[in-house]
Backbone of each chain as nested JSON, in Angstrom:
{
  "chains": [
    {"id": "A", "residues": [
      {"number": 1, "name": "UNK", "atoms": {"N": [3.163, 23.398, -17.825], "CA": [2.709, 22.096, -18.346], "C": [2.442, 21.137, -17.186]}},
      {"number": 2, "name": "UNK", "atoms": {"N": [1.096, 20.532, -16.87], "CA": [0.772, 19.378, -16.343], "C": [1.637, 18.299, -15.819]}},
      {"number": 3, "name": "UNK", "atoms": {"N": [1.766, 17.31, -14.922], "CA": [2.444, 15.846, -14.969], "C": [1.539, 15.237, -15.516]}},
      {"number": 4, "name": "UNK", "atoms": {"N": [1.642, 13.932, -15.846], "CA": [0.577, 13.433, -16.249], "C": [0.521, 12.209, -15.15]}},
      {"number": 5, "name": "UNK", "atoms": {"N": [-0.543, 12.051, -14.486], "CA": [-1.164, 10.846, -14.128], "C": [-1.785, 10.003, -13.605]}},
      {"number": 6, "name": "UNK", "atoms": {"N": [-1.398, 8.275, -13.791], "CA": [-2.635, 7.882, -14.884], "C": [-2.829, 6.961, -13.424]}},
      {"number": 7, "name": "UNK", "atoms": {"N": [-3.917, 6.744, -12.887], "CA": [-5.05, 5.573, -12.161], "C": [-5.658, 4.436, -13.559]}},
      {"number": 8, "name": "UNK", "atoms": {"N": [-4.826, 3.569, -12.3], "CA": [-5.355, 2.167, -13.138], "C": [-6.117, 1.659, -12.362]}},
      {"number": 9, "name": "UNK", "atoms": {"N": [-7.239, 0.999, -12.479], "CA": [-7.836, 0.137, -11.537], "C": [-8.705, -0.515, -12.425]}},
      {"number": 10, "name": "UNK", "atoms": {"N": [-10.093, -1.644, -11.584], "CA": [-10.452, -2.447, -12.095], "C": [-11.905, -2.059, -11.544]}},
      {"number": 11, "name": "UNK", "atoms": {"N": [-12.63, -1.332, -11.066], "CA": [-13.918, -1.264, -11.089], "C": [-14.184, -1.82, -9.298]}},
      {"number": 12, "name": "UNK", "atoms": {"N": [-13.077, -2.733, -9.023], "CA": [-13.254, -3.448, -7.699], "C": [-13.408, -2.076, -6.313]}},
      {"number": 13, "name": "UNK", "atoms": {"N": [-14.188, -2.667, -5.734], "CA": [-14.671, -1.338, -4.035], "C": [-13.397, -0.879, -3.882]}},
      {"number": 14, "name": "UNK", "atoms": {"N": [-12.13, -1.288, -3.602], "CA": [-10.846, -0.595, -2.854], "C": [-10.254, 0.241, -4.018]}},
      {"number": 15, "name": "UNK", "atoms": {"N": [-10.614, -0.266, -5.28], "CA": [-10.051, 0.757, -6.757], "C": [-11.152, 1.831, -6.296]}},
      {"number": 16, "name": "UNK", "atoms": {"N": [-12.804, 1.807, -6.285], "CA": [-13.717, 2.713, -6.485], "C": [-13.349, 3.85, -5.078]}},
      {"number": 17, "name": "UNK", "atoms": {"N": [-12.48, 3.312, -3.988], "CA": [-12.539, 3.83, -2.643], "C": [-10.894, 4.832, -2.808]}},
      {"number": 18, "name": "UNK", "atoms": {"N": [-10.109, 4.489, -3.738], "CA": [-8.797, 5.346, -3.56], "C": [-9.337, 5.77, -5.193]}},
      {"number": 19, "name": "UNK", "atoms": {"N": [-10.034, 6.191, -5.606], "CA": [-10.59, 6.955, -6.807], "C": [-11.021, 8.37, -6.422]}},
      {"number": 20, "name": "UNK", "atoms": {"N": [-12.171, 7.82, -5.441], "CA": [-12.499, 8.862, -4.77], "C": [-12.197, 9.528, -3.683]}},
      {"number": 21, "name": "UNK", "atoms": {"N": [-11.064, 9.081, -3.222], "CA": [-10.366, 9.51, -2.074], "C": [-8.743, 10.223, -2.706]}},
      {"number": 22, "name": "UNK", "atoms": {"N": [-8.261, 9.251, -2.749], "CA": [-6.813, 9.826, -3.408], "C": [-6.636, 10.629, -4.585]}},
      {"number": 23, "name": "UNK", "atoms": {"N": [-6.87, 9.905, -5.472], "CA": [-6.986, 10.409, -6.859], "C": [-8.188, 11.851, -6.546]}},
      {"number": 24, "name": "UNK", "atoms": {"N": [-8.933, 12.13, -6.355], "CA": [-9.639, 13.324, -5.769], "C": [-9.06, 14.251, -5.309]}},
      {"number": 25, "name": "UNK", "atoms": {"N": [-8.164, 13.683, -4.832], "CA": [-7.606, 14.751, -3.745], "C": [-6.595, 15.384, -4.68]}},
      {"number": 26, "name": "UNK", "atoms": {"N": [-5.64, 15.167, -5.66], "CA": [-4.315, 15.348, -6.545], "C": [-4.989, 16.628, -6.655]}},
      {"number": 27, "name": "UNK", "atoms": {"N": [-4.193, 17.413, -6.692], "CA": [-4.038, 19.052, -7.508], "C": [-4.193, 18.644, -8.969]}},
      {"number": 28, "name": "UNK", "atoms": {"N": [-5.48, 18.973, -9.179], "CA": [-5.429, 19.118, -10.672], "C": [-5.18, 20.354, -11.439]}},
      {"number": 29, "name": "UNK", "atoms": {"N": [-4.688, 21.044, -10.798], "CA": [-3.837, 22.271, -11.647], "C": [-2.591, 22.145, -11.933]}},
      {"number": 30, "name": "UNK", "atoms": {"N": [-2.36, 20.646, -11.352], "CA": [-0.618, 20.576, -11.434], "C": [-0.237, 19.104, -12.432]}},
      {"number": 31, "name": "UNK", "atoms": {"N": [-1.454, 18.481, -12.409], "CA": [-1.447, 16.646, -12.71], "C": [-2.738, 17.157, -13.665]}},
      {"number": 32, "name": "UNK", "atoms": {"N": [-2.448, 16.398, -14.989], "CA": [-3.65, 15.546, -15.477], "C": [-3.504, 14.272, -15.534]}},
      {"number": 33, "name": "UNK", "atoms": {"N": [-4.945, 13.797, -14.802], "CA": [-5.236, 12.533, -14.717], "C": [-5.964, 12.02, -15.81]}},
      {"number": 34, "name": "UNK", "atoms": {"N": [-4.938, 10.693, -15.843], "CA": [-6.235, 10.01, -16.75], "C": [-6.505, 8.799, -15.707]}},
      {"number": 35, "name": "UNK", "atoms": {"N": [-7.294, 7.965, -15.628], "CA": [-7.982, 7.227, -15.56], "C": [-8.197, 5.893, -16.089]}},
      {"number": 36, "name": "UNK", "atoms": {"N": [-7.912, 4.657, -15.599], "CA": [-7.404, 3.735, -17.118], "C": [-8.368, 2.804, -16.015]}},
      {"number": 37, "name": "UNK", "atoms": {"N": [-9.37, 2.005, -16.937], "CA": [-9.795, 1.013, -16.192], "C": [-9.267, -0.606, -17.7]}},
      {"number": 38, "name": "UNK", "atoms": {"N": [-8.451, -1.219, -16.688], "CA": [-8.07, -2.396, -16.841], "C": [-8.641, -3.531, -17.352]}},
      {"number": 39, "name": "UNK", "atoms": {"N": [-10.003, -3.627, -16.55], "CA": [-10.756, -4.947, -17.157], "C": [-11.657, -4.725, -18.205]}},
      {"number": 40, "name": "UNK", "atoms": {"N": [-11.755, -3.083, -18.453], "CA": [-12.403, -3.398, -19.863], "C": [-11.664, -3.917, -20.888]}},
      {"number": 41, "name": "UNK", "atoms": {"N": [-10.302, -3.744, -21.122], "CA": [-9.683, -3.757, -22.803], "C": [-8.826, -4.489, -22.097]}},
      {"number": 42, "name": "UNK", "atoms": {"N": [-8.299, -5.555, -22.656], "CA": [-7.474, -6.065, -22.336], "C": [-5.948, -5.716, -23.065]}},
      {"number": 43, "name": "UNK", "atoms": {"N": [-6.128, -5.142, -23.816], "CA": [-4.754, -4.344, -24.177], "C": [-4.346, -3.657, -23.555]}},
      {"number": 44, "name": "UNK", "atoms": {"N": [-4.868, -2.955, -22.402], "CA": [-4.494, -2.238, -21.477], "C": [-3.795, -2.825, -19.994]}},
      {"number": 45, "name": "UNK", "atoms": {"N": [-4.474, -4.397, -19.952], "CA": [-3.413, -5.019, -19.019], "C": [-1.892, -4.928, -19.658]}},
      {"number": 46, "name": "UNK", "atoms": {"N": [-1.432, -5.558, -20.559], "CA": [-0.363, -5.494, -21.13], "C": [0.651, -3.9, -20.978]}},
      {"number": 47, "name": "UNK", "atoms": {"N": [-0.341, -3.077, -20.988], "CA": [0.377, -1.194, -21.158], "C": [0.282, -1.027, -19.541]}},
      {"number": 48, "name": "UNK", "atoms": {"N": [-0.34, -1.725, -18.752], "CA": [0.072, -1.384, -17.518], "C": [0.929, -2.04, -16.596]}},
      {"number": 49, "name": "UNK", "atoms": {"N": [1.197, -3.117, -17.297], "CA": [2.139, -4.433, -16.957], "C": [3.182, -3.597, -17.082]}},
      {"number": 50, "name": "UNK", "atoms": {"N": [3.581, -2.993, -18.122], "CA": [4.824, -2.872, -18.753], "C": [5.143, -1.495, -17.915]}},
      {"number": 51, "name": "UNK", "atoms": {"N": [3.91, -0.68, -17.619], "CA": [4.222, 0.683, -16.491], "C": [4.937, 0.298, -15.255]}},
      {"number": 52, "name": "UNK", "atoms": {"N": [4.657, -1.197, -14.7], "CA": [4.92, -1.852, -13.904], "C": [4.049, -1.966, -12.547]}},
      {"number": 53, "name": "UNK", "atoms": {"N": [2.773, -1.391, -13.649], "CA": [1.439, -2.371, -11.978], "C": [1.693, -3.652, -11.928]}},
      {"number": 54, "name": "UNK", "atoms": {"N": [1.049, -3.848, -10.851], "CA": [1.189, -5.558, -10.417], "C": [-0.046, -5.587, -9.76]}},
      {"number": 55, "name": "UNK", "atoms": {"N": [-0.925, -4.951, -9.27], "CA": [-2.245, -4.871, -8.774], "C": [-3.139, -3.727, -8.497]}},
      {"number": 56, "name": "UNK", "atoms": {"N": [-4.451, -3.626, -8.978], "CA": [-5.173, -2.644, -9.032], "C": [-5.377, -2.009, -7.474]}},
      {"number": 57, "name": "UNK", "atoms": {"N": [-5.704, -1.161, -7.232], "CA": [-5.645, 0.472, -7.582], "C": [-3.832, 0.476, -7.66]}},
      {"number": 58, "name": "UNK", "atoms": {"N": [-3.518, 1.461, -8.319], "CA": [-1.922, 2.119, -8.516], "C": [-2.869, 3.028, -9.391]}},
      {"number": 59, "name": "UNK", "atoms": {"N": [-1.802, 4.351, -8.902], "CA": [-0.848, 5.129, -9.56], "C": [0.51, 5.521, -10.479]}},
      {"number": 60, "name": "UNK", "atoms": {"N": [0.668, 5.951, -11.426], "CA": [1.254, 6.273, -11.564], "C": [1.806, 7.73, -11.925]}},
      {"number": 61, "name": "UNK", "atoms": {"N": [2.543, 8.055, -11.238], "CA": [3.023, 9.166, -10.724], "C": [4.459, 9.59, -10.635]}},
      {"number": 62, "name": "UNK", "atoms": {"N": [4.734, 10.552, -11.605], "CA": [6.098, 11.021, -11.943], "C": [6.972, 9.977, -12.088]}},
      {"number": 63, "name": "UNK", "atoms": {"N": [6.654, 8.801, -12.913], "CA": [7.048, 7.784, -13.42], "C": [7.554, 6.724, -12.642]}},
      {"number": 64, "name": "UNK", "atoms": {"N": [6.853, 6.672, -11.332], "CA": [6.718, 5.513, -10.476], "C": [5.447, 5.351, -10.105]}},
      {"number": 65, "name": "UNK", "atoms": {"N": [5.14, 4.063, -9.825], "CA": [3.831, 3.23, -9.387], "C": [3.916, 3.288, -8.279]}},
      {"number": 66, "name": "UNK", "atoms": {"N": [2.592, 3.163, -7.527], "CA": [1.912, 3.751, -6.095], "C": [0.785, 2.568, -6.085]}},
      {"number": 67, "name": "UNK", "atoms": {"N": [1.191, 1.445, -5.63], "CA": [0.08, 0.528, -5.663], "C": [-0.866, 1.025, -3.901]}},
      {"number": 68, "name": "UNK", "atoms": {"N": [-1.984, 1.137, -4.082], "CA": [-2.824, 1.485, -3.375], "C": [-3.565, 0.687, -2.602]}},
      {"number": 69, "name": "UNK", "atoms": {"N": [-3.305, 0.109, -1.538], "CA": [-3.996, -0.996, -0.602], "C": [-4.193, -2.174, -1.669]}},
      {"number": 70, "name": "UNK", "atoms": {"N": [-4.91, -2.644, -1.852], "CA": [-5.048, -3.505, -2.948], "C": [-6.575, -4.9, -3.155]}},
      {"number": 71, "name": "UNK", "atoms": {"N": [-6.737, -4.262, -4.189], "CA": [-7.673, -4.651, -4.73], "C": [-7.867, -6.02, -5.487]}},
      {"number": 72, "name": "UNK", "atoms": {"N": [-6.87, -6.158, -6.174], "CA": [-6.854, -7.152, -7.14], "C": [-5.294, -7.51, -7.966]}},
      {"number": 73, "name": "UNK", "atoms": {"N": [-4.764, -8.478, -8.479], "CA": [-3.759, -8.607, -9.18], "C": [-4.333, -8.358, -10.208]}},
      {"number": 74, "name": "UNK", "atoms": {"N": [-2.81, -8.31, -11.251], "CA": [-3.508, -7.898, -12.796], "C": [-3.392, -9.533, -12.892]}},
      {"number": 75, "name": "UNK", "atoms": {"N": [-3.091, -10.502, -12.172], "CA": [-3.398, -11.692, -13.052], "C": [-4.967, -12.292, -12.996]}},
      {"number": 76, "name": "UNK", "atoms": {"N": [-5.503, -11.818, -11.453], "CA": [-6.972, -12.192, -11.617], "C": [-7.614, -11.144, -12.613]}},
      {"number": 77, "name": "UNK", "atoms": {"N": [-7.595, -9.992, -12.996], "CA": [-8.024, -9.45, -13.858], "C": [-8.015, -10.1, -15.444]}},
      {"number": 78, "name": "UNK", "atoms": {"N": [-7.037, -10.702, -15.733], "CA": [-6.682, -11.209, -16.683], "C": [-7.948, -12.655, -16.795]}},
      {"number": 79, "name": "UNK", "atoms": {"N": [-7.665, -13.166, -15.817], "CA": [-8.38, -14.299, -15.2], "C": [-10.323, -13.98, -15.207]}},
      {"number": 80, "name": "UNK", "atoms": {"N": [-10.563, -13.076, -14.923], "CA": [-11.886, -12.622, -15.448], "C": [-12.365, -12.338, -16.457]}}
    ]},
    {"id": "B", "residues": [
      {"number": 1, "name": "UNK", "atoms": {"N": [-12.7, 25.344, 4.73], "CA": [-11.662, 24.62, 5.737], "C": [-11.464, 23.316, 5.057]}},
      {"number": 2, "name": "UNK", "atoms": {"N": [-10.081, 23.151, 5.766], "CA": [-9.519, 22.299, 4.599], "C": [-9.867, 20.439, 5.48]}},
      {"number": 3, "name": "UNK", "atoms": {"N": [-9.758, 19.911, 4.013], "CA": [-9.744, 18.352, 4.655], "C": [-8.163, 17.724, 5.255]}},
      {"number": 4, "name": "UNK", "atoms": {"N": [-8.328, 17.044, 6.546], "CA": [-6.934, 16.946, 7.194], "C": [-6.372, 15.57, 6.494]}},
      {"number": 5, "name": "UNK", "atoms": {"N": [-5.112, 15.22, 5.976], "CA": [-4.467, 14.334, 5.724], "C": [-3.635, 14.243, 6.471]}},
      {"number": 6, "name": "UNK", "atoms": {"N": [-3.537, 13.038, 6.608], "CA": [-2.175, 12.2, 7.292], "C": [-1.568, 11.48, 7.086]}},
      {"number": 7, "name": "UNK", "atoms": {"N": [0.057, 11.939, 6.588], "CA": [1.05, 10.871, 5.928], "C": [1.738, 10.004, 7.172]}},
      {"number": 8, "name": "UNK", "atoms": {"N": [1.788, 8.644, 7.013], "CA": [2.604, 7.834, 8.244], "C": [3.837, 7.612, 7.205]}},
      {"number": 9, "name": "UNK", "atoms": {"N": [5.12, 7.365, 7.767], "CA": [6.008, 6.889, 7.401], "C": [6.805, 6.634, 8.746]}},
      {"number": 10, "name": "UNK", "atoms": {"N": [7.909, 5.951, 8.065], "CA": [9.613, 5.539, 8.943], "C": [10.538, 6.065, 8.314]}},
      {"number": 11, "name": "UNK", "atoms": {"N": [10.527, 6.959, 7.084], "CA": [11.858, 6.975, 6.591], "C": [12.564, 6.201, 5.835]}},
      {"number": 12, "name": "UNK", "atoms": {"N": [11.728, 5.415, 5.381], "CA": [12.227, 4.441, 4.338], "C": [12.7, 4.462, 3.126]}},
      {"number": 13, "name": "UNK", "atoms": {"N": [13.268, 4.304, 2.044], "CA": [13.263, 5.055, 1.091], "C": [12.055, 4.721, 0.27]}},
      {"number": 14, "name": "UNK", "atoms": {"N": [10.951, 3.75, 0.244], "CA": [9.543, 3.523, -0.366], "C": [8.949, 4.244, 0.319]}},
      {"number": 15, "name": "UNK", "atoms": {"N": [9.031, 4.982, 1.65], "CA": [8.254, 6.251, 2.255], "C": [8.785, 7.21, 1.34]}},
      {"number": 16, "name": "UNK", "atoms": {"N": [10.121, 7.829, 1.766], "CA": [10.423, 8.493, 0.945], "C": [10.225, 8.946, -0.797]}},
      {"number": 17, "name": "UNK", "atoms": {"N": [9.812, 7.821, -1.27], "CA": [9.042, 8.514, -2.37], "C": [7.714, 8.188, -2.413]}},
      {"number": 18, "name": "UNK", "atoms": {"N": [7.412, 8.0, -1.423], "CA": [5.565, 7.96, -1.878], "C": [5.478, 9.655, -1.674]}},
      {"number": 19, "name": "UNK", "atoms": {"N": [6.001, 10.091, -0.481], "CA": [6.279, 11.372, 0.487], "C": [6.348, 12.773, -1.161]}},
      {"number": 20, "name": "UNK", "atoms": {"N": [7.457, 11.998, -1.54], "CA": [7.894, 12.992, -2.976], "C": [6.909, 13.21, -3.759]}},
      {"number": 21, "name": "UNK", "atoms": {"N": [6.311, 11.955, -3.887], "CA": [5.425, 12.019, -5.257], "C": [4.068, 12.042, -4.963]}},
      {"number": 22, "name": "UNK", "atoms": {"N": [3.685, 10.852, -4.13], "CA": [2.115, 11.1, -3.804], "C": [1.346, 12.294, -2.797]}},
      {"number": 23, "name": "UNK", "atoms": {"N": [2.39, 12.525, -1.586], "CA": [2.134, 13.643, -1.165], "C": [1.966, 14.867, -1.364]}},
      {"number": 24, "name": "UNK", "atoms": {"N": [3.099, 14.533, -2.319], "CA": [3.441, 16.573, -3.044], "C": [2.438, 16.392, -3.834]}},
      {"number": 25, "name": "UNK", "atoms": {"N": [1.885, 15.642, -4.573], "CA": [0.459, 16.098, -5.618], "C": [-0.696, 16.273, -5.246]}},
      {"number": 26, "name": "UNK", "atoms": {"N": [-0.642, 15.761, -3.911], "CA": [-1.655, 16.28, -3.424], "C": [-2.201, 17.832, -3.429]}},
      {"number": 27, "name": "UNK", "atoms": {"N": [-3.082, 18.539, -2.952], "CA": [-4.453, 19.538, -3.548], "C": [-3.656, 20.253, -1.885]}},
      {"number": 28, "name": "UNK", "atoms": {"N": [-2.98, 21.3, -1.89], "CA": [-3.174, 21.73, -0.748], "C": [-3.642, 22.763, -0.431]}},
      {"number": 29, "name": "UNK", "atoms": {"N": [-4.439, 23.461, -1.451], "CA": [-5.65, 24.371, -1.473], "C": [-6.618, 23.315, -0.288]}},
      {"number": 30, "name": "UNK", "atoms": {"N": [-6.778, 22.535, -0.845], "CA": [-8.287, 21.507, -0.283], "C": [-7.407, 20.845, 1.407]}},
      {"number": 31, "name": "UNK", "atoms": {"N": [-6.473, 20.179, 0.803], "CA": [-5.987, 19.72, 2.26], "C": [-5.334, 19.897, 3.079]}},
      {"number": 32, "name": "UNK", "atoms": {"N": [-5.055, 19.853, 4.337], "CA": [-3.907, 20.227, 5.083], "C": [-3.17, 19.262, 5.585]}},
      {"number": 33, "name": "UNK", "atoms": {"N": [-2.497, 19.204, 5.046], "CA": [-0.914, 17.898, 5.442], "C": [-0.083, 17.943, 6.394]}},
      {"number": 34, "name": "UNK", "atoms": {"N": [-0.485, 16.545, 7.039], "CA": [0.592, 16.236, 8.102], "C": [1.172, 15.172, 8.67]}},
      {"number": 35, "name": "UNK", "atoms": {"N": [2.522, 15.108, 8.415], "CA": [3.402, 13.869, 8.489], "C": [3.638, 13.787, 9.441]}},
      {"number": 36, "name": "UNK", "atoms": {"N": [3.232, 12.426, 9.685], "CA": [3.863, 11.438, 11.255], "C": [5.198, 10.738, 10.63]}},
      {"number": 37, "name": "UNK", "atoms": {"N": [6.348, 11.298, 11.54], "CA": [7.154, 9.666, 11.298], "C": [7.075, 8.793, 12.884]}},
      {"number": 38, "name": "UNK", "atoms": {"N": [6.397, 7.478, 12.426], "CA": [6.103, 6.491, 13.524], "C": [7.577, 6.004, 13.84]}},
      {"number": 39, "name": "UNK", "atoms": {"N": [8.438, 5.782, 13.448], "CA": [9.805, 5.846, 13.796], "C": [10.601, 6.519, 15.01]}},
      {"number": 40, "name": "UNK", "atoms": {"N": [10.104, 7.847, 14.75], "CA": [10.713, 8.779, 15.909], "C": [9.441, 8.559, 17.279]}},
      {"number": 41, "name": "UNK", "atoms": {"N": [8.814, 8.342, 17.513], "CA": [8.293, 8.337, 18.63], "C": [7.061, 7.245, 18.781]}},
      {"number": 42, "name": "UNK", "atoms": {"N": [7.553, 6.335, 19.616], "CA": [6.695, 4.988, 19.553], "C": [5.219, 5.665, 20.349]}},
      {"number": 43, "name": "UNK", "atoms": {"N": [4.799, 6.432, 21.117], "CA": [3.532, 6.731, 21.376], "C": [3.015, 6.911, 19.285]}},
      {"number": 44, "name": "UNK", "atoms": {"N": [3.475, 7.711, 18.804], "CA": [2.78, 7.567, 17.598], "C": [2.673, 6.191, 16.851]}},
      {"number": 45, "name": "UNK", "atoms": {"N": [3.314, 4.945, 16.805], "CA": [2.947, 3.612, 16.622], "C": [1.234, 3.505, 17.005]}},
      {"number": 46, "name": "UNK", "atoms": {"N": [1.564, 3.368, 17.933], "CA": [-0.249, 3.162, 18.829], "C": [-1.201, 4.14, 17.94]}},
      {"number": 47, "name": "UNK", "atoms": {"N": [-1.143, 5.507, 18.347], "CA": [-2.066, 5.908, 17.593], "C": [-2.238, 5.791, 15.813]}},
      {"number": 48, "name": "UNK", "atoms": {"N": [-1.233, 5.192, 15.283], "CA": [-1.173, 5.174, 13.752], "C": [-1.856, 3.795, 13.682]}},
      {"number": 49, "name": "UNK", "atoms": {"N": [-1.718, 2.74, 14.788], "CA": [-2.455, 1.408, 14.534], "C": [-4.181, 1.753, 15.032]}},
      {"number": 50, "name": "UNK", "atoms": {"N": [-4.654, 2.857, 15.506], "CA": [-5.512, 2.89, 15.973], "C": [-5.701, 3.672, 14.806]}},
      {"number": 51, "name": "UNK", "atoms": {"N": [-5.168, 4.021, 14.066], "CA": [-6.112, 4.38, 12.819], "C": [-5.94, 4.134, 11.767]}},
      {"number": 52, "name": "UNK", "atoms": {"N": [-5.968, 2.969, 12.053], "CA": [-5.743, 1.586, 10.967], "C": [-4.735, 1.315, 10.135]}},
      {"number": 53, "name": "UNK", "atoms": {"N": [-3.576, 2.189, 10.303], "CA": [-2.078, 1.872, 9.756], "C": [-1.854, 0.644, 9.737]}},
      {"number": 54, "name": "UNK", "atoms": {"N": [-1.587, -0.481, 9.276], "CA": [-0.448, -2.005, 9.138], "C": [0.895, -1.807, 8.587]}},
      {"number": 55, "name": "UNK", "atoms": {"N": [0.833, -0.658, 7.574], "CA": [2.267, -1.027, 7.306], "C": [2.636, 0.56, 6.61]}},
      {"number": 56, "name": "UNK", "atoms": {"N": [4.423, 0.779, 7.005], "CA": [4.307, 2.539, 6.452], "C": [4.89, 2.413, 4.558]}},
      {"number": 57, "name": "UNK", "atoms": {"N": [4.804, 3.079, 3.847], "CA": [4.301, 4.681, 4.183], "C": [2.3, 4.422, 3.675]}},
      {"number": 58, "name": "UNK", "atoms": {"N": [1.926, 5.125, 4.709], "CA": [0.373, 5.367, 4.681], "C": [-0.101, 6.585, 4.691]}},
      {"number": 59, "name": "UNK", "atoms": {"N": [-1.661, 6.788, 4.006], "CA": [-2.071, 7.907, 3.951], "C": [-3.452, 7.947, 4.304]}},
      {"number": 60, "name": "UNK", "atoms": {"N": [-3.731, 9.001, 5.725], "CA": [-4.845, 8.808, 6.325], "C": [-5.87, 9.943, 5.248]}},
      {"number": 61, "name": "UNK", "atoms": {"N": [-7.134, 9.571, 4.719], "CA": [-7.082, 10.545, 3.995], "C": [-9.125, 10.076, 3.938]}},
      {"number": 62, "name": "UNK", "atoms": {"N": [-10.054, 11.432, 4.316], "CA": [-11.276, 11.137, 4.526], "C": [-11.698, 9.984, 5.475]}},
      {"number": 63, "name": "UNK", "atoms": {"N": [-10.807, 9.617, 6.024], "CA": [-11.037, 8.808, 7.24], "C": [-10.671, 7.66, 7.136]}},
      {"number": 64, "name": "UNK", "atoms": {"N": [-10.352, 7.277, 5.902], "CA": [-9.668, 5.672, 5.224], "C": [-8.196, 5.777, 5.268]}},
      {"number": 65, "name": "UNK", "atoms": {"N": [-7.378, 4.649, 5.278], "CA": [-6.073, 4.535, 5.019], "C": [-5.839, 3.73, 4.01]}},
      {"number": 66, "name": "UNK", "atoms": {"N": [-4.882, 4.287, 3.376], "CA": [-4.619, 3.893, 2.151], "C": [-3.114, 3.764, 1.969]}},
      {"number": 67, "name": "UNK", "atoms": {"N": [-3.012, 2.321, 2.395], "CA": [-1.283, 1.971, 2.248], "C": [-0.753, 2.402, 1.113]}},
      {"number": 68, "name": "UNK", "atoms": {"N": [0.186, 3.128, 0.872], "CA": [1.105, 2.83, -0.827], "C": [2.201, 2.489, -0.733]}},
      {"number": 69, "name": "UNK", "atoms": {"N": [1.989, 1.291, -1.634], "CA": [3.377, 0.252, -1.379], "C": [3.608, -0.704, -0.487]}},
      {"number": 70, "name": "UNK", "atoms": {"N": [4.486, -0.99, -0.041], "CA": [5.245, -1.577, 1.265], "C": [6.373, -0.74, 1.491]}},
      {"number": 71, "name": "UNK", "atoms": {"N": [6.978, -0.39, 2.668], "CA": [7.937, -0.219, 3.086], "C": [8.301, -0.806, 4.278]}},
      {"number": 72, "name": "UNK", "atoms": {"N": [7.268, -0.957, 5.61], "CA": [7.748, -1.814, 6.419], "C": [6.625, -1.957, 7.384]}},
      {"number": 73, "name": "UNK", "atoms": {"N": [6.38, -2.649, 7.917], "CA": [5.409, -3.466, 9.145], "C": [5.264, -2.292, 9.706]}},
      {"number": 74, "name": "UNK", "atoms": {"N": [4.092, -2.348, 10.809], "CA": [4.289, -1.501, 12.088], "C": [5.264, -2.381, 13.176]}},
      {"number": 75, "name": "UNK", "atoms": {"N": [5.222, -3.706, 12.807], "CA": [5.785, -4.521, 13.91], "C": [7.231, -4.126, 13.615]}},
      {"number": 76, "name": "UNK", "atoms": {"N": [7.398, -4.004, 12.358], "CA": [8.622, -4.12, 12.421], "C": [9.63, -2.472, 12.6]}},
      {"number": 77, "name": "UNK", "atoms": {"N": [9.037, -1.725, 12.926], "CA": [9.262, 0.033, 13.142], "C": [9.12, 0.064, 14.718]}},
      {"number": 78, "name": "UNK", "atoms": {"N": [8.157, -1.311, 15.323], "CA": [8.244, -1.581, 16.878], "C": [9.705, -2.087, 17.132]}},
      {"number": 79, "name": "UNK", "atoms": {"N": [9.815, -2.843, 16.687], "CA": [10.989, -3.877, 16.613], "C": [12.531, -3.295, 16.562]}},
      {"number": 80, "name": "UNK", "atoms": {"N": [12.514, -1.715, 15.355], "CA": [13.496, -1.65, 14.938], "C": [14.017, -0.884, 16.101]}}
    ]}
  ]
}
């Protein structure tokens, strides 16, 4: 069975740059990824709040967050 | 032939699990992994700031670095 996980980001260059770099790179024979983009639904800030992002690009990964250089807070996201 | 990665750390325990989690999922069919600790030998400081490290644990990866997290300065792994 898979881990599962999930990339949050916001569409912003440093989310689009550890998408295709990091997240690329994961063994996907071992991880399914999902993929969660943030600023479309805003119900999804709230489900990633609570994962405990605090700014786009993160990971989450074997049930800790991996915030990734950084792109954006989830409060300017919110804010857009 | 594989793409080269490069994990920076100090040993921190926020290295320490990026190390656990983000490293180990990594693809090592595709990449070949290799950890610096900038800690044990200050010539590696220099070269980890020369490739664009600011702060550990980092991951050199397609030629970008991609901080995850905070764990500690380079200044401050000079310092310690």
């Amino acid at each position: 069975m898979k881990t599962k996980a999930i990339f949050y980001h916001a569409g912003c260059p440093v989310c689009i740059s550890a998408e295709q770099q990091v997240v690329e790179a994961l063994d996907k024979n071992r991880y399914e990824i999902e993929i969660i983009h943030v600023g479309e639904d805003k119900a999804k800030i709230s489900a990633a709040e609570q994962a405990g992002v605090k700014s786009v690009p993160a990971l989450l990964l074997g049930g800790n967050i991996f915030h990734i250089n950084f792109g954006a807070s989830l409060d300017d996201v919110k804010g857009g």
